[in-house]
Every structure is written in C-alpha cells, then in structure tokens.
SEGU-837030 format. One record per atom (N, C-alpha, C, O): atom name; residue in one letter; z, x, y; residue number from 1. Coordinates in Angstrom, 2 decimals. Layout:
N
<CA, A, <Z, X, Y>, NUM>
...
//
This chain:
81
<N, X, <-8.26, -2.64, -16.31>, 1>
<CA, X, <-7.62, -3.77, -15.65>, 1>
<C, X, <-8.31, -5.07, -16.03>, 1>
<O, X, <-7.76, -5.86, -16.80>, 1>
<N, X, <-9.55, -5.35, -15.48>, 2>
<CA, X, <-10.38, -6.32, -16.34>, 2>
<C, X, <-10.26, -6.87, -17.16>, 2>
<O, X, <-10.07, -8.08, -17.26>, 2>
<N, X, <-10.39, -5.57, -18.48>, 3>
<CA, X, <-10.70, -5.33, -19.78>, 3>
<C, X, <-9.24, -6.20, -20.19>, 3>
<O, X, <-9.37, -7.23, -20.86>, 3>
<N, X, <-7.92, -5.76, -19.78>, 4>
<CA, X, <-6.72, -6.54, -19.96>, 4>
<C, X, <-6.70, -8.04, -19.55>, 4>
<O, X, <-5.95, -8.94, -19.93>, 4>
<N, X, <-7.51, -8.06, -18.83>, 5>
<CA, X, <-6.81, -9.67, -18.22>, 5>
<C, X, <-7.89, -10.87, -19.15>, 5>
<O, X, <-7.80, -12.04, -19.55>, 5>
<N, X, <-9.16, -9.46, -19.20>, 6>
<CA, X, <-10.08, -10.41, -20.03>, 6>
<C, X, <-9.51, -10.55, -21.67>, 6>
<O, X, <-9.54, -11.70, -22.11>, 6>
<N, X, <-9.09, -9.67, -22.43>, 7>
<CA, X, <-8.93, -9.50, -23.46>, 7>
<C, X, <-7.07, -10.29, -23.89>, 7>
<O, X, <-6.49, -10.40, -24.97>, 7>
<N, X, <-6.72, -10.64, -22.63>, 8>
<CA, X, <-5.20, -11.67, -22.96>, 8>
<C, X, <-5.94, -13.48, -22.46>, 8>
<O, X, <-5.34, -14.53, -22.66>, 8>
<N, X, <-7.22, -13.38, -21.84>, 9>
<CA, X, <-7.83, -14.48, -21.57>, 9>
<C, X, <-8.45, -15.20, -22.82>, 9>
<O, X, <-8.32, -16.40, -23.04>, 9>
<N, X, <-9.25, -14.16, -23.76>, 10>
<CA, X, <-9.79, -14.60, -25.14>, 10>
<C, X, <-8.43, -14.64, -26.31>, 10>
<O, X, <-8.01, -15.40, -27.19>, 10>
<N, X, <-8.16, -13.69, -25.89>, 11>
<CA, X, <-7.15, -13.52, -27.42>, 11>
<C, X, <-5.81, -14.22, -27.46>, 11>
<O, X, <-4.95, -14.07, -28.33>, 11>
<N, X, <-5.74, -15.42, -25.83>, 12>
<CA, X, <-4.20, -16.35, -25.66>, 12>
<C, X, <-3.36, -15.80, -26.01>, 12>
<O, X, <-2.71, -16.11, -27.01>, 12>
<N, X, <-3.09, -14.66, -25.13>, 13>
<CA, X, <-2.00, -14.06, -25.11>, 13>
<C, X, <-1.52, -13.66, -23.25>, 13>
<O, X, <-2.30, -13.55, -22.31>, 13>
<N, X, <-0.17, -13.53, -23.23>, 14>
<CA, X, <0.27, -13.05, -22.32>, 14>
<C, X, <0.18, -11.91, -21.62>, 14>
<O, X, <0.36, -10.91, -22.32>, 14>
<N, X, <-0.10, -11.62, -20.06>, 15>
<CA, X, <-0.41, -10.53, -19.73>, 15>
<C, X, <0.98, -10.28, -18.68>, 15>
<O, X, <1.76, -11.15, -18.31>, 15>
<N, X, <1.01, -9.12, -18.41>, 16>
<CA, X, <1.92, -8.83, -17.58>, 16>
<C, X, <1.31, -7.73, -16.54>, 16>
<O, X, <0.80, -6.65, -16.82>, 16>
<N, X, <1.52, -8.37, -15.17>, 17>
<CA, X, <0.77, -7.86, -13.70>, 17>
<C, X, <0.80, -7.58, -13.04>, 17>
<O, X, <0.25, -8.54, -12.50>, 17>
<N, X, <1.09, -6.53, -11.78>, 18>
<CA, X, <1.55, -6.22, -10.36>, 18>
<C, X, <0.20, -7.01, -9.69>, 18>
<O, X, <-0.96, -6.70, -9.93>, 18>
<N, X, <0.65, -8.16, -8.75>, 19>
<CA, X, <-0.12, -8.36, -8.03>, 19>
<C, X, <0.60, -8.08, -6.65>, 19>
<O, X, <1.81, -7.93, -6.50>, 19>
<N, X, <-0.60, -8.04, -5.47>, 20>
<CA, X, <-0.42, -7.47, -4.34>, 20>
<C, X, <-0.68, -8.98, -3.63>, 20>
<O, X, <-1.71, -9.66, -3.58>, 20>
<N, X, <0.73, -9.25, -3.07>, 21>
<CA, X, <0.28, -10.28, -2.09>, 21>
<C, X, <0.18, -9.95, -0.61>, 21>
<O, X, <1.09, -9.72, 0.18>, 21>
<N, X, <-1.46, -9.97, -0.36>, 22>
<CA, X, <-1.95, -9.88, 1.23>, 22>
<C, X, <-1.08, -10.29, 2.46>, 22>
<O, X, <-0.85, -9.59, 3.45>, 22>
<N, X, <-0.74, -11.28, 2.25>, 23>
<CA, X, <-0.26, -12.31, 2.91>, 23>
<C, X, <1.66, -11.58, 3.61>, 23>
<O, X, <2.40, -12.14, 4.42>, 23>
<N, X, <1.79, -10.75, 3.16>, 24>
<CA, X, <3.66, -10.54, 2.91>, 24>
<C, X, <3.47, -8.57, 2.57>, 24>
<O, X, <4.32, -7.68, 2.62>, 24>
<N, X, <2.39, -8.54, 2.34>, 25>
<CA, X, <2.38, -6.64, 1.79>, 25>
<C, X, <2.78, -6.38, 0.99>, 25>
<O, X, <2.58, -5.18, 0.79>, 25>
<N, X, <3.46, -6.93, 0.10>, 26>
<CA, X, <3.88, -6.63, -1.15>, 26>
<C, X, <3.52, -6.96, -2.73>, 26>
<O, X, <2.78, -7.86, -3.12>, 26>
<N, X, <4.15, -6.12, -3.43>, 27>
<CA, X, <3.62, -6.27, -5.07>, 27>
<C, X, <4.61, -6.89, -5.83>, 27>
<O, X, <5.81, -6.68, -6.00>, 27>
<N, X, <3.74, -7.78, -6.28>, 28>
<CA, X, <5.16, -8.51, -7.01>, 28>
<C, X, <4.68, -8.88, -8.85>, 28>
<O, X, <3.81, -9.67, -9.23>, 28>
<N, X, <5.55, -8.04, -9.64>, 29>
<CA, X, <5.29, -8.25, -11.31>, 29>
<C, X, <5.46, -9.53, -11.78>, 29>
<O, X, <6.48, -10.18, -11.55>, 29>
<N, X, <4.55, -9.94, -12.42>, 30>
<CA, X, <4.62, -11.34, -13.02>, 30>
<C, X, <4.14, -10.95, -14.43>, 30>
<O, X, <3.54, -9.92, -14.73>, 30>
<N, X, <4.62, -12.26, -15.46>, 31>
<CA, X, <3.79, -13.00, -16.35>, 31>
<C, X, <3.42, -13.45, -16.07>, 31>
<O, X, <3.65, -13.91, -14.95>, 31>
<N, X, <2.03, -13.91, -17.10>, 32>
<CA, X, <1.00, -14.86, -16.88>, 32>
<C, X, <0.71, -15.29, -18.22>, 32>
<O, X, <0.74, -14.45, -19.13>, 32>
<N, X, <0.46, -16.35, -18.43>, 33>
<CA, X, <-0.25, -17.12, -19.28>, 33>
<C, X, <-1.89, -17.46, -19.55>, 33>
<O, X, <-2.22, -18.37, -20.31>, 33>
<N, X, <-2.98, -16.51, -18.76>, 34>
<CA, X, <-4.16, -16.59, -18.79>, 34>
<C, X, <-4.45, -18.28, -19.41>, 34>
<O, X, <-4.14, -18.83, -20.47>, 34>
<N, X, <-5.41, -18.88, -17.80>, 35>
<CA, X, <-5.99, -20.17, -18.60>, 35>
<C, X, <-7.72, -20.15, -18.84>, 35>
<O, X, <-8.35, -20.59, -19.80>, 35>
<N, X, <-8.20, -19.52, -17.68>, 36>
<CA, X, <-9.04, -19.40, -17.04>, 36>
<C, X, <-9.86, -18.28, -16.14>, 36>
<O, X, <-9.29, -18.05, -15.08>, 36>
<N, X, <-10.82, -17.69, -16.31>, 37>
<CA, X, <-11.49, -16.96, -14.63>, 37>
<C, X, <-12.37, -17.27, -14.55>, 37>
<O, X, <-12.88, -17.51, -15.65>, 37>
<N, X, <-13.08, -17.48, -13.56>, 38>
<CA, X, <-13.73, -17.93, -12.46>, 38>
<C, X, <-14.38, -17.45, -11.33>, 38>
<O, X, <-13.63, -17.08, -10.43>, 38>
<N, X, <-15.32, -17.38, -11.19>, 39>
<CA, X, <-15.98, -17.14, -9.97>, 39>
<C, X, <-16.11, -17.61, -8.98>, 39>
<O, X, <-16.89, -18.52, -9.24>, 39>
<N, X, <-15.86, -17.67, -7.73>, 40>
<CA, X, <-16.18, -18.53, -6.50>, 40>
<C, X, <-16.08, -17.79, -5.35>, 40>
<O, X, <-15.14, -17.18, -4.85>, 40>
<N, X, <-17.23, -17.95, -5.03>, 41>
<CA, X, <-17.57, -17.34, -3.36>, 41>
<C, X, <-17.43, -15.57, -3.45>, 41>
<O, X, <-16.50, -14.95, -2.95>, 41>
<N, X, <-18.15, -15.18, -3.92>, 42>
<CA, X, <-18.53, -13.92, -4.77>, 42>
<C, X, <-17.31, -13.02, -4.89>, 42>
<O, X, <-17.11, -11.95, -4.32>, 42>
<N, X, <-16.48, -13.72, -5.83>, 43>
<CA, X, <-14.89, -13.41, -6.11>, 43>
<C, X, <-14.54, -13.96, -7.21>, 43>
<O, X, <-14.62, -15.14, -7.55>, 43>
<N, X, <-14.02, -12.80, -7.94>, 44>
<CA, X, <-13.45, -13.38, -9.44>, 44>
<C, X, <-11.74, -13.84, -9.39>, 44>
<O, X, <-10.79, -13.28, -8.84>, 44>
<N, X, <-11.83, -15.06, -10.17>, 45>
<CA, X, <-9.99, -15.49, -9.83>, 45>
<C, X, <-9.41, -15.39, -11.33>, 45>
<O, X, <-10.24, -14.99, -12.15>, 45>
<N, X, <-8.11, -15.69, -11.84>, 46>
<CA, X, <-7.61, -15.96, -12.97>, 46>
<C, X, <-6.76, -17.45, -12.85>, 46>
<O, X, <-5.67, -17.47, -12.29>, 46>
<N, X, <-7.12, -18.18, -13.18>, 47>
<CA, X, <-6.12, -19.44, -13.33>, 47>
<C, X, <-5.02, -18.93, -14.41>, 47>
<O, X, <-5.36, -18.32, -15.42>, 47>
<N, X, <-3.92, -19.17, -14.15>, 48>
<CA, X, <-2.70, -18.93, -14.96>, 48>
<C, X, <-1.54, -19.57, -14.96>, 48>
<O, X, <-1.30, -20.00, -13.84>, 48>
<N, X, <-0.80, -19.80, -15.67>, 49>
<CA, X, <0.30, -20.25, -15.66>, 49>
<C, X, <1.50, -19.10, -15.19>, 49>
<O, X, <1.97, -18.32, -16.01>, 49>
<N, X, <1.92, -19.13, -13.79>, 50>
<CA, X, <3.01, -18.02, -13.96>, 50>
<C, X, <4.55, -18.42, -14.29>, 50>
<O, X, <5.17, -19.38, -13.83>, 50>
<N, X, <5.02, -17.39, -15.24>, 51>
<CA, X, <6.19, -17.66, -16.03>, 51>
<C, X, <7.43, -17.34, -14.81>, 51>
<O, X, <8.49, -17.94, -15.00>, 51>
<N, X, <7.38, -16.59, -13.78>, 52>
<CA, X, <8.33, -16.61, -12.63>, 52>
<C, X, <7.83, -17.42, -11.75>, 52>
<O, X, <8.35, -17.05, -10.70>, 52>
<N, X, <7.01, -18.49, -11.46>, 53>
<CA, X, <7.13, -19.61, -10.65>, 53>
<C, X, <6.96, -21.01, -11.06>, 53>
<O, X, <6.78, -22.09, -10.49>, 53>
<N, X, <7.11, -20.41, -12.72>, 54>
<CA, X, <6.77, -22.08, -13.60>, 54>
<C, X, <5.61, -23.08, -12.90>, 54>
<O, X, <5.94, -24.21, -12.55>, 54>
<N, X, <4.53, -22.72, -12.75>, 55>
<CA, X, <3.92, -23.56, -12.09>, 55>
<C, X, <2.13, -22.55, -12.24>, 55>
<O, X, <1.99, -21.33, -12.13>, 55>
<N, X, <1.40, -23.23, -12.41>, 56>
<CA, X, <-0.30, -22.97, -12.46>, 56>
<C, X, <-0.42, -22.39, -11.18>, 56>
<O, X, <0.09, -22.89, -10.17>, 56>
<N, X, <-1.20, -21.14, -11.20>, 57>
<CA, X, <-1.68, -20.52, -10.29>, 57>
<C, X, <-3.05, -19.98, -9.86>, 57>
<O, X, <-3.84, -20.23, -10.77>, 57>
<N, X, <-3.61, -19.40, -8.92>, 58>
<CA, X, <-4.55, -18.61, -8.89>, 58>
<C, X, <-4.68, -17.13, -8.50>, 58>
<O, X, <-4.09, -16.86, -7.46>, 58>
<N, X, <-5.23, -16.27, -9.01>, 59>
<CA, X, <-4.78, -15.03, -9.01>, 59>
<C, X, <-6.13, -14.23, -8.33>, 59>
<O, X, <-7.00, -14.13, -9.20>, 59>
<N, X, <-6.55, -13.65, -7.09>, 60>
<CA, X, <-7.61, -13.10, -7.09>, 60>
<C, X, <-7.45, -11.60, -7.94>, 60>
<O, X, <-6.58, -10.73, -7.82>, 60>
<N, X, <-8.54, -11.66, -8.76>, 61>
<CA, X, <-8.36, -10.30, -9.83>, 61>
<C, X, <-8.45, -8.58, -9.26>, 61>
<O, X, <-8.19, -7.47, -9.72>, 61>
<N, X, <-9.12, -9.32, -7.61>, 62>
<CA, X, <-9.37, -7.72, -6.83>, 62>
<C, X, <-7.72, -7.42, -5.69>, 62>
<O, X, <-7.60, -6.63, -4.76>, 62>
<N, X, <-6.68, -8.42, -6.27>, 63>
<CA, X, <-5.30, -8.12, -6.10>, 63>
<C, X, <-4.47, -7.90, -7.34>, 63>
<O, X, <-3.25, -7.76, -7.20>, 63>
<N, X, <-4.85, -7.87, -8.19>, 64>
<CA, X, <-3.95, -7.02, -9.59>, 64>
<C, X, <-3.87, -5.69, -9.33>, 64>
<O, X, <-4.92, -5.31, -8.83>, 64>
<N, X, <-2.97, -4.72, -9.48>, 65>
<CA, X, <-2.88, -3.78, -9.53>, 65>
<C, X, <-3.08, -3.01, -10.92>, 65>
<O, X, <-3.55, -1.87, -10.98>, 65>
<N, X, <-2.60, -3.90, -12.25>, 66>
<CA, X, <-1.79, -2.72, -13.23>, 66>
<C, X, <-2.19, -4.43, -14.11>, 66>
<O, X, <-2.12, -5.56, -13.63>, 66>
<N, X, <-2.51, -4.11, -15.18>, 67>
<CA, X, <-2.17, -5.33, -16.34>, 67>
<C, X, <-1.97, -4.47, -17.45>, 67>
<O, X, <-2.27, -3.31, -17.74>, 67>
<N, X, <-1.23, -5.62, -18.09>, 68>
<CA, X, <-0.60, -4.87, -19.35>, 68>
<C, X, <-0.65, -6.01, -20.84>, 68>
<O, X, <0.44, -6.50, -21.16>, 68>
<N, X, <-1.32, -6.22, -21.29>, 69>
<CA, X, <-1.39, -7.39, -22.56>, 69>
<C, X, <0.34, -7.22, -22.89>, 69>
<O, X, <0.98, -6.19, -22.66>, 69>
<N, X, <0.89, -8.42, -23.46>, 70>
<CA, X, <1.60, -8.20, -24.23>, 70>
<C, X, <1.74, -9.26, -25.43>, 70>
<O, X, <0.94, -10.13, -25.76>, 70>
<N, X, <3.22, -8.89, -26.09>, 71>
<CA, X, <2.21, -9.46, -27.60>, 71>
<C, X, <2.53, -10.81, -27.81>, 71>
<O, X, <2.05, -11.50, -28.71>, 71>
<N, X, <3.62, -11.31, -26.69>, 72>
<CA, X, <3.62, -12.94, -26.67>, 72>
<C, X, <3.09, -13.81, -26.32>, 72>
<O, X, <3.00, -13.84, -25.09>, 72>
<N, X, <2.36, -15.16, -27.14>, 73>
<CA, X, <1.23, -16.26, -27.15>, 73>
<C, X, <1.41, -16.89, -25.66>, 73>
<O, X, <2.47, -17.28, -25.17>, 73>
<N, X, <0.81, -16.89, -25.38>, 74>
<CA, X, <-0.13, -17.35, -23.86>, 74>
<C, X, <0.30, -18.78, -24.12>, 74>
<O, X, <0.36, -19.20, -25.28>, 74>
<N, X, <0.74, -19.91, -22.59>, 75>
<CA, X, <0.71, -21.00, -23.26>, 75>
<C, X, <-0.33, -21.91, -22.91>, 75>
<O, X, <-0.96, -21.71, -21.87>, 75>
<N, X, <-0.53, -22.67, -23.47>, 76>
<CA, X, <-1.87, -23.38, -22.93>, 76>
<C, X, <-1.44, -24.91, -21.84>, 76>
<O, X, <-0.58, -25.73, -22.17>, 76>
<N, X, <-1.95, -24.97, -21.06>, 77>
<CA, X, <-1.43, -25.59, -19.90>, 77>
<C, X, <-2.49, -26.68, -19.59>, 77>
<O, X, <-3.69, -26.40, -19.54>, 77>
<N, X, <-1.92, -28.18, -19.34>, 78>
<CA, X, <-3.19, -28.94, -19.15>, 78>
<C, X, <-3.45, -28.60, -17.71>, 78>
<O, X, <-2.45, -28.13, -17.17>, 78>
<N, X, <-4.30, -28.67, -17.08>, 79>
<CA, X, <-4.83, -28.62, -15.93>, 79>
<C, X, <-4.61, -29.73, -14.99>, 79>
<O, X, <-4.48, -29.57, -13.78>, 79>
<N, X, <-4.56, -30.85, -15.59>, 80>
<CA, X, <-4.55, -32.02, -14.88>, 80>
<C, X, <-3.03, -32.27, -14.15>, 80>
<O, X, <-2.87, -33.15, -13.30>, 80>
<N, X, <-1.79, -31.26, -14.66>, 81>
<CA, X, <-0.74, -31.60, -14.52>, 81>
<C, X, <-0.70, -30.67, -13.08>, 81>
<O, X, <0.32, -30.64, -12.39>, 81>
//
C-alpha cells in the first residue's frame, strides 16, 4: 500500500484508491494525482489532486485501503491555487 502511493509519488504517476471516510463509514475509489506526503502530528498524509472532486486534497494514508499505480501521468498542481 505504501510502497504504491510512494512509488506513483516519485515516479508522477497516477494512483488509484479506496479510501475510507471516518466521518460517513464509507469507502469511496478515487484517482489521485500524488503531489506530496507529509508528516504531521505523528501521521502520514498524501497531498493530491483528486480527479473525482477536481480539487487538491489531503489523504490520511492510515485511511487507504487498496492502491493501485496506474500508468497515467500524475498532474502536477500548483499549490498556491
């Protein structure tokens, strides 16, 4: 799982994810565009661009279920926007 999110993080590529949202109980599959991970407050995150909410996100990585690289280019996203 990691190994995927890390290896579409270096190699700018797209990952594809079941994340589990706490908040609602449910899993919901996304793309992602890997920008970023991060550590904060002894918790690893993924900054991403998600392709079903068009909009920069944050992803805690100990709510992924399942990642899956796939073979389309990641896009690169300014941050500031």
């Amino acid at each position: 799982l990691l190994g995927a999110v890390l290896a579409a993080t270096l190699d700018r590529r797209r990952v594809r994810v079941e994340h589990f949202h706490r908040l609602r109980n449910e899993t919901v599959v996304r793309e992602l565009s890997p920008q970023s991970i991060v550590f904060y407050r002894n918790a690893w995150y993924l900054q991403a661009w998600c392709h079903m909410r068009s909009e920069l996100r944050v992803f805690a990585l100990d709510a992924i279920r399942n990642a899956e690289l796939t073979h389309e280019p990641a896009l690169d996203m300014d941050p500031q926007q």
